[in-house]
C-alpha positions as a printed NumPy array, in Angstrom:
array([[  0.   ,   0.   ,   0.   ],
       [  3.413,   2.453,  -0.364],
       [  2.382,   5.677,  -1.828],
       [ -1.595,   4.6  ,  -2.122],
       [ -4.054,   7.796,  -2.301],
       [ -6.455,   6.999,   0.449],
       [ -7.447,  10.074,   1.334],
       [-10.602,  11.013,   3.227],
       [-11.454,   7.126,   3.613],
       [-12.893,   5.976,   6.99 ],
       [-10.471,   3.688,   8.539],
       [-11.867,   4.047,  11.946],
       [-11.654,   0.671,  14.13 ],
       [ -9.73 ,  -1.598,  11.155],
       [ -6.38 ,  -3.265,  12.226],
       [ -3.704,  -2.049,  10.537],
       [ -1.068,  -3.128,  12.648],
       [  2.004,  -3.954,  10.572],
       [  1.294,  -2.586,   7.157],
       [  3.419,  -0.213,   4.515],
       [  2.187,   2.702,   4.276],
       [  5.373,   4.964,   3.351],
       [  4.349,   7.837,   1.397],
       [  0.406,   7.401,   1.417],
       [ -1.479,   9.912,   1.113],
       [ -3.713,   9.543,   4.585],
       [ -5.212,  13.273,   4.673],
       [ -8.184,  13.453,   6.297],
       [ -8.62 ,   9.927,   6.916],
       [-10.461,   8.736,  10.189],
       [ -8.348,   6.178,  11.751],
       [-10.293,   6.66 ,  15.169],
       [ -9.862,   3.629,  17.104],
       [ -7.429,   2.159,  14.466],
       [ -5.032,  -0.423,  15.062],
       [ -1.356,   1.322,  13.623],
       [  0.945,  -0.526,  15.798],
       [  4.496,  -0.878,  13.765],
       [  3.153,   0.49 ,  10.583],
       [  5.343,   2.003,   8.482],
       [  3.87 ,   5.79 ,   7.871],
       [  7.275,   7.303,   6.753],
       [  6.868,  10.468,   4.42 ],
       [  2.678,   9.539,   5.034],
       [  0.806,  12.932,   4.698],
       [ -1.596,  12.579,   7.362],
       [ -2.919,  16.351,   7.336],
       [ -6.275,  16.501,   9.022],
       [ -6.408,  13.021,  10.008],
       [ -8.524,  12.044,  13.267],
       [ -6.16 ,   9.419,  14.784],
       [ -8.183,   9.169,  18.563],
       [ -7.651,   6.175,  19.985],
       [ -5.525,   4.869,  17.193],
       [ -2.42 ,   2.962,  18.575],
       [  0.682,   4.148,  17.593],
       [  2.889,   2.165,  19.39 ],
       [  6.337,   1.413,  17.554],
       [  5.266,   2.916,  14.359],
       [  7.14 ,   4.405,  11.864],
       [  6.379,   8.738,  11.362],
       [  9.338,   9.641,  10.37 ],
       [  9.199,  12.174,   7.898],
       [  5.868,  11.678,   8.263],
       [  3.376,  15.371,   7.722],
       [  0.914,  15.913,  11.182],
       [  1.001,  19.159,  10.771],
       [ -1.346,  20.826,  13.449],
       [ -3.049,  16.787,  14.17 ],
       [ -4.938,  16.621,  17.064],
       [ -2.822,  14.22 ,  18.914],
       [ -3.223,  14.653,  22.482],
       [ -2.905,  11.979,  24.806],
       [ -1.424,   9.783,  22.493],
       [  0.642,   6.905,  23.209],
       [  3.747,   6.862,  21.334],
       [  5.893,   4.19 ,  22.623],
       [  9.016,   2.871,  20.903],
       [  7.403,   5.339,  17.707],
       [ 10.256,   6.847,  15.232],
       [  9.48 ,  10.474,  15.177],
       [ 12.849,  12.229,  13.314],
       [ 12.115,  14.963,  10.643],
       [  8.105,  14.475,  11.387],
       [  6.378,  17.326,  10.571],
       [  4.2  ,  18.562,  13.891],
       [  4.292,  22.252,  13.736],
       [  1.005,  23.606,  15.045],
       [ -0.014,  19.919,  16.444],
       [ -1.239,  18.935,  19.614],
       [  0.422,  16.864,  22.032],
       [ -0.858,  17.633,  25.141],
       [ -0.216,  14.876,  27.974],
       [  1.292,  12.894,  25.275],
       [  4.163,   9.754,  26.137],
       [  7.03 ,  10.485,  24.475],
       [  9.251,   9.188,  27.326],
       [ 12.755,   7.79 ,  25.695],
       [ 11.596,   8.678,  21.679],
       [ 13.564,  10.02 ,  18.944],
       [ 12.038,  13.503,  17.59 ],
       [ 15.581,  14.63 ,  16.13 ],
       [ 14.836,  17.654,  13.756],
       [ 11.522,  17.468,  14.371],
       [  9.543,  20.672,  13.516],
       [  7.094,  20.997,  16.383],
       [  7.039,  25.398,  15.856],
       [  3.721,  26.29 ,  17.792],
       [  2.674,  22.611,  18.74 ],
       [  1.127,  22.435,  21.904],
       [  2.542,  19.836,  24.412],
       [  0.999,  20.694,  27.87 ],
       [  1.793,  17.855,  30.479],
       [  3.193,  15.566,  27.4  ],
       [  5.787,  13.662,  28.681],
       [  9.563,  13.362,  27.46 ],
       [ 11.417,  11.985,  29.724],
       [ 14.524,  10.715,  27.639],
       [ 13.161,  11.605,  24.498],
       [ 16.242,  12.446,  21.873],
       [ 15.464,  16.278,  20.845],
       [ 18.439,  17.387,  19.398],
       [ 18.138,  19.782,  16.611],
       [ 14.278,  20.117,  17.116],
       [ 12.372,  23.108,  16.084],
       [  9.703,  24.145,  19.358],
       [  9.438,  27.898,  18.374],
       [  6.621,  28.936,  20.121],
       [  5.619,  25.742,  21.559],
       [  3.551,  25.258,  24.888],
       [  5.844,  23.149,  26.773],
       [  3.987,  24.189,  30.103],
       [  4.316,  21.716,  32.8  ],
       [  6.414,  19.186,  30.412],
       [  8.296,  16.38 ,  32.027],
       [ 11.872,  17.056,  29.464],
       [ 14.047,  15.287,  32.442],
       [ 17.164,  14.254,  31.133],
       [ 16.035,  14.861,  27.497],
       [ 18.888,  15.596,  24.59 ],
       [ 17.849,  18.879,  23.686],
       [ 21.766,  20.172,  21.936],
       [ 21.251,  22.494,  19.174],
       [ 17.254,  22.67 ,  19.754],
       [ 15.673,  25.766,  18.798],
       [ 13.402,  26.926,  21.781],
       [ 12.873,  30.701,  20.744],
       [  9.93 ,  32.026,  22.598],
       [  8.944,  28.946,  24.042],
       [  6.983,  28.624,  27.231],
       [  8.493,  26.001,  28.93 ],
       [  6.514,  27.385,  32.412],
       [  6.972,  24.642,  35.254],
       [  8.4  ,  22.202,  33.313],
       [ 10.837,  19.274,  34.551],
       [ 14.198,  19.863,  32.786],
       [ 16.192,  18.453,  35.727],
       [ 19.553,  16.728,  33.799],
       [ 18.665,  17.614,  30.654],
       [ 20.911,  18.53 ,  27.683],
       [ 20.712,  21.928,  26.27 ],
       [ 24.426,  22.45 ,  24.832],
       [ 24.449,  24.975,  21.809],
       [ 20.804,  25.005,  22.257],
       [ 18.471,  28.399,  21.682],
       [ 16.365,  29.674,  24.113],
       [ 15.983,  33.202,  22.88 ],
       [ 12.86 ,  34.827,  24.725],
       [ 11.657,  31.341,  26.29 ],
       [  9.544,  31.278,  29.184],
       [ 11.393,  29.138,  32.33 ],
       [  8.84 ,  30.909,  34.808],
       [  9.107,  27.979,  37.968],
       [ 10.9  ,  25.552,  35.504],
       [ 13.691,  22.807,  37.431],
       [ 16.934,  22.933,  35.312],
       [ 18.301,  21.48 ,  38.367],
       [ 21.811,  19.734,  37.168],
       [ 20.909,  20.592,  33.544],
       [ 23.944,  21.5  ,  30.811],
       [ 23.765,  24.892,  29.571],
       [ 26.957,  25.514,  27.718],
       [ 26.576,  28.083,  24.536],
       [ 23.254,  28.321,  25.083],
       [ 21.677,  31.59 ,  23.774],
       [ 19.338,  33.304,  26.545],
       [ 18.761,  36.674,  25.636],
       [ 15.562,  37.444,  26.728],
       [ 15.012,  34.175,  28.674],
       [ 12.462,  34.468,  31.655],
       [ 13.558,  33.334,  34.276],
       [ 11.381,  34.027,  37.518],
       [ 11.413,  31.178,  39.878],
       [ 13.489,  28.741,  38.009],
       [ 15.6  ,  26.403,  39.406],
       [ 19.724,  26.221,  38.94 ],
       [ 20.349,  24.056,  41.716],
       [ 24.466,  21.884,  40.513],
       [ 22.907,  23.35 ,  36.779],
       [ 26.503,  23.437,  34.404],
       [ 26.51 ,  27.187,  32.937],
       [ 29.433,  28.479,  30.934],
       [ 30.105,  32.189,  31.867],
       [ 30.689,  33.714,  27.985],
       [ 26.331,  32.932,  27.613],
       [ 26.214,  35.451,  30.712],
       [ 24.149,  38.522,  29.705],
       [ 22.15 ,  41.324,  31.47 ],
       [ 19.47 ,  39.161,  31.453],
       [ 21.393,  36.254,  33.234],
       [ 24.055,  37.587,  35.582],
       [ 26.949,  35.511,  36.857],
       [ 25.284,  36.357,  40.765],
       [ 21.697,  35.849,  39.414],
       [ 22.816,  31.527,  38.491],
       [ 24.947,  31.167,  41.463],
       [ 22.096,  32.289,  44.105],
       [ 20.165,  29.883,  42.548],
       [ 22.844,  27.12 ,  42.966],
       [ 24.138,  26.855,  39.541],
       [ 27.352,  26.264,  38.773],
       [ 29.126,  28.846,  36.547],
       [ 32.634,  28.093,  34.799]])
């Protein structure tokens, strides 16, 4: 079924599990309830799809186009997610806990609660994404592109932001407790509550809007 038009069928309830379906097009297709359990649904356009309930557990998106898919809640265990289109989606209270979204474009996607604990975000796009109340502990976020992300109470204890952007991102409350922030850009960053406690800062990414005695009275640790 690689590169099939099936767009705008109902799918809803039919088990799927295991099929090929690189490169179909799946817009607008109803796949409520569906079973896509290790499907392969690389490069798969599924704009406007309705994918409630549908397992997604160990399947193939990457590459795959969700732009702005409703998606929240889902389950996306052992799931390849690199270079999947998500900008706009959302993802709130998703499991993403230990998956691969490298270079994913998730620019405005809402991920409120979703957890991604583990999750491998390196070079991801999350330009003005709701990350409020996110669990990103110990996530590999090097080279990630947070501009004016609100990433308001979210767990970041441990995780990775090394030559990662968070230009005029929100950290209002966030825990960066023992997180790495060498070269990271922060001009503009909010931080009003946050967390530093053993955080790794260099001191060259010090600005007027992070002072050297701003970190250390919140127990980073500035080199």
């Amino acid at each position: 079924m690689e590169r099939k038009n099936l767009s705008g069928l109902d799918l809803s309830g039919l088990k799927l599990n295991g099929l090929n379906l690189a490169r179909a097009n799946l817009s607008n297709v109803d796949f409520t309830d569906a079973g896509l359990s290790n499907t392969n649904l690389h490069r798969a356009n599924l704009t406007g799809a309705i994918l409630r309930g549908a397992d997604l557990t160990l399947a193939d998106l990457s590459r795959a186009d969700l732009t702005g898919v409703d998606l929240a809640g889902q389950n996306f265990l052992g799931a390849r997610l690199e270079k999947t289109q998500l900008a706009g989606a959302n993802l709130g209270f998703a499991y993403l806990q230990g998956v691969s979204l490298r270079e994913a474009n998730l620019n405005g996607a809402v991920l409120i609660r979703a957890n991604m604990e583990g999750a491998d975000l390196t070079k991801a796009k999350f330009r003005d994404a709701n990350l409020t109340r996110s669990i990103l502990e110990e996530a590999d976020l090097r080279e990630a592109d947070l501009t004016g992300a609100n990433l308001t109470e979210a767990n970041l204890v441990e995780a990775d932001f090394i030559h990662a952007d968070l230009t005029g991102a929100d950290l209002t409350g966030a825990d960066l407790t023992r997180a790495k922030l060498y070269d990271v850009s922060l001009e503009g960053t909010i931080f009003d509550g946050t967390n530093f406690e053993d955080s790794l800062c260099e001191s060259h990414i010090l600005n007027s809007y992070c002072t050297r005695s701003y970190l250390e009275a919140r127990g980073a640790l500035v080199r």
